[in-house]
C-alpha positions in Angstrom: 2.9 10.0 -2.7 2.4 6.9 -4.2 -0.9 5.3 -2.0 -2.3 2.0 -2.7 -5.9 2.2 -1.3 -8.4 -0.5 -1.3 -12.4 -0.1 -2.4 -13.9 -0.8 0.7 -12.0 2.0 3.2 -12.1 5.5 2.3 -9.6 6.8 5.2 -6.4 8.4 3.6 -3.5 10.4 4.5 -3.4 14.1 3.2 0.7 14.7 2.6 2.0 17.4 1.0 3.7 20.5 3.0 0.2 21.9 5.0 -1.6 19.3 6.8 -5.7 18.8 7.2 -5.3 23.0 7.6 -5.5 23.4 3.6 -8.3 21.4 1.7 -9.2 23.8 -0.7 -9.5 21.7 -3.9 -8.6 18.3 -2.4 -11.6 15.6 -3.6 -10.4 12.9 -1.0 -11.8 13.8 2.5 -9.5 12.6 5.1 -6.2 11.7 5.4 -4.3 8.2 5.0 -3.7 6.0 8.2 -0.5 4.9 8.8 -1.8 1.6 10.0 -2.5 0.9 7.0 0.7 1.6 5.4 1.6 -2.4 4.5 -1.1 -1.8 1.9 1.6 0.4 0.2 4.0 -2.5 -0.6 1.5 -4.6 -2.4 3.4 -6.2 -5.3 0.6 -5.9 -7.3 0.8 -2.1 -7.5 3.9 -2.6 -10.2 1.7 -4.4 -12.4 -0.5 -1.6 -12.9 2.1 0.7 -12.7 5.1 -0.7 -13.6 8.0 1.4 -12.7 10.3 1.2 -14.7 7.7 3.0 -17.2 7.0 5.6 -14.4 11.1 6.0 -14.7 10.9 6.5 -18.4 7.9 9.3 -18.5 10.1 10.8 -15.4 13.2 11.2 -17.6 15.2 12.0 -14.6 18.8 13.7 -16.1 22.0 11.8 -14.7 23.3 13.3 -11.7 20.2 15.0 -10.9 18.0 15.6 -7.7 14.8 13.9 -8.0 12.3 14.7 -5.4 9.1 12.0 -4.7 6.2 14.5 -3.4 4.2 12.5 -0.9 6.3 9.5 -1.0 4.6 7.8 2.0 6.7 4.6 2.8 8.9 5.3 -0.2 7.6 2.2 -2.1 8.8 3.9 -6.0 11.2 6.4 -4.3 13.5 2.9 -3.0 13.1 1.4 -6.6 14.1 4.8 -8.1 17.0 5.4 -6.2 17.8 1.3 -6.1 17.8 1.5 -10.1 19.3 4.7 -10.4 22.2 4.9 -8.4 23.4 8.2 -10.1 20.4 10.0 -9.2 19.9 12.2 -5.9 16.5 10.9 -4.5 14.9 12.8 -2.1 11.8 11.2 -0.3 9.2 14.0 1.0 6.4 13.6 2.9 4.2 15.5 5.8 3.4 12.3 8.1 6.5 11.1 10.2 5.2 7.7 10.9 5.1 7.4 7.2 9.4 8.6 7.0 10.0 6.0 9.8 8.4 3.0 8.4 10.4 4.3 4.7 13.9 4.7 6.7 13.4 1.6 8.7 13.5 -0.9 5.4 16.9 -2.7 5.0 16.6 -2.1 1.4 16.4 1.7 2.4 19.3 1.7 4.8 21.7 0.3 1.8 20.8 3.5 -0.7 23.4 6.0 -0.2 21.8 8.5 -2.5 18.4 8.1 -0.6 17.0 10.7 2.2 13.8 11.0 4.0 12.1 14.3 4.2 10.0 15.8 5.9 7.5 18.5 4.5 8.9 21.1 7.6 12.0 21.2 5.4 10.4 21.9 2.0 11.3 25.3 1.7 14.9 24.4 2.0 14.7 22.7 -1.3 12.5 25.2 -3.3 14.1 25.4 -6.9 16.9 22.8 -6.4 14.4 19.7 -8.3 15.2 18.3 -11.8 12.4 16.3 -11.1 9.7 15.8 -9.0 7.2 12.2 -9.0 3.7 13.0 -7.6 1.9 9.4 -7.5 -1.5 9.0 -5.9 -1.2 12.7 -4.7 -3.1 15.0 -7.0 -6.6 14.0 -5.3 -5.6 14.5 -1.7 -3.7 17.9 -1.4 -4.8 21.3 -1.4 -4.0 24.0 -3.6 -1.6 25.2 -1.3 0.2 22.2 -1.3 0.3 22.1 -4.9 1.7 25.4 -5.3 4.7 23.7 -2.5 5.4 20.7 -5.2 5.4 23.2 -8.2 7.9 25.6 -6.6 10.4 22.3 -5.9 11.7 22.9 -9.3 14.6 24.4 -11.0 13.0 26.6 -13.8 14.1 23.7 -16.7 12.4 20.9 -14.0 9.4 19.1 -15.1 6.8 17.3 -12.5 5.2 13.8 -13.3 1.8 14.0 -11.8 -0.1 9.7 -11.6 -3.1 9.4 -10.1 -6.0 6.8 -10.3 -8.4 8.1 -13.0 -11.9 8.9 -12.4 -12.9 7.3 -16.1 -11.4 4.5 -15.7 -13.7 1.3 -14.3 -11.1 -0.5 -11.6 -11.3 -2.9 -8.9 -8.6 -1.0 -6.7 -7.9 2.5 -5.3 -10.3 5.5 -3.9 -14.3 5.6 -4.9 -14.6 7.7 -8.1 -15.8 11.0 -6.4 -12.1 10.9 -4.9 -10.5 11.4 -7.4 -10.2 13.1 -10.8 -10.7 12.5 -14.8 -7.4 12.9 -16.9 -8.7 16.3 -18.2 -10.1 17.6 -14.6 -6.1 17.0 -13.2 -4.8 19.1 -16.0 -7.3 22.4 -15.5 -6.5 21.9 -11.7 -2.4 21.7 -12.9 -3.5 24.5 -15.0 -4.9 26.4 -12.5 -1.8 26.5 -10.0 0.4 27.4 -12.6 1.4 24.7 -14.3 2.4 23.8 -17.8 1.2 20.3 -19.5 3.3 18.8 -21.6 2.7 15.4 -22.0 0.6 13.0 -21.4 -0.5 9.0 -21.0 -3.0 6.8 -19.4 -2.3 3.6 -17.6 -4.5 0.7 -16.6 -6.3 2.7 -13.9 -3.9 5.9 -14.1 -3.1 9.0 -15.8 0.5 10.3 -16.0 0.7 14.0 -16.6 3.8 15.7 -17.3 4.6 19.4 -16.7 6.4 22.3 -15.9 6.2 25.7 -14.6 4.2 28.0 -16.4 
């Protein structure tokens, strides 16, 4: 979940818990490459979304599970669990190469409360999320995978959705037809059964929040 992606290169992973099988109502056409993954650490990602704001909007309860949906090489999943030492952070993601790059950072191997996941497992966690962070994901999976995230949490859990917004004129991140509009991400939310319940816009992001329906 949380994919940097330059203007000139249109390949992309597609994580979430089905694979290139399901891409019914994904607008990006092909998955990330993992050769590309140092793209993912580009410092310049927290200026535009900073997150420690990401944090705040996520309102993560103390002592509670927080699950990053797509986290790719864990890039806000280490920070989370680095600034939050009291939370449970559980890094998910469908592309191993992705989990080995994340569990092979020093800064990684030093958070206890960290774990790298792989989708195969998602079941196992259905219903057991305070929390779950959904950054640069929205545009890539499928419904069916969408229906996966929502069914992570507990019934009182709530689901921050960021992508890059299709309104927004940027010099960074998929071409516009890849992605969505703030109000295009809610009616797809919508649509798989989700409940909006707040939301903001950042430089060249949305942030939706929501629960189940």
């Amino acid at each position: 979940m949380e994919k940097q992606h330059d203007s000139h290169h249109h390949g992309r992973h597609h994580h979430g818990a089905h694979g290139d099988a399901d891409r019914h109502g994904a607008r990006q056409p092909e998955r990330f490459d993992p050769a590309r993954a140092a793209l993912l650490d580009d410092p310049s990602r927290f200026g535009y979304l900073p997150p420690d704001e990401i944090f705040a909007m996520l309102a993560a309860p103390a002592g509670s599970r927080v699950v990053d949906f797509g986290t790719g090489i864990g890039t806000y999943a280490i920070e989370l669990a680095r600034s939050r030492p009291d939370l449970e952070v559980i890094a998910l993601d469908e592309q191993q190469e992705m989990l080995d790059l994340l569990r092979a950072k020093p800064e990684a191997q030093k958070l206890s409360n960290l774990s790298a996941v792989h989708t195969d497992e998602i079941t196992k966690l259905n219903g057991t999320a305070d929390r779950v962070l959904a950054l640069n994901v929205l545009h890539e999976v499928g419904d069916e995978a969408l229906r996966a995230m929502a069914a992570l949490l507990k019934p009182t859990g709530t689901v921050l959705v960021v992508d890059w917004n299709a309104g927004a004129d940027r010099p960074a991140g998929p071409p516009r037809d890849h992605v969505y509009t703030a109000s295009e991400a809610r009616e797809r939310m919508e649509r798989i059964g989700l409940r909006i319940e707040g939301e903001r816009m950042f430089k060249y992001h949305y942030a939706l929040l929501a629960r189940r329906a």
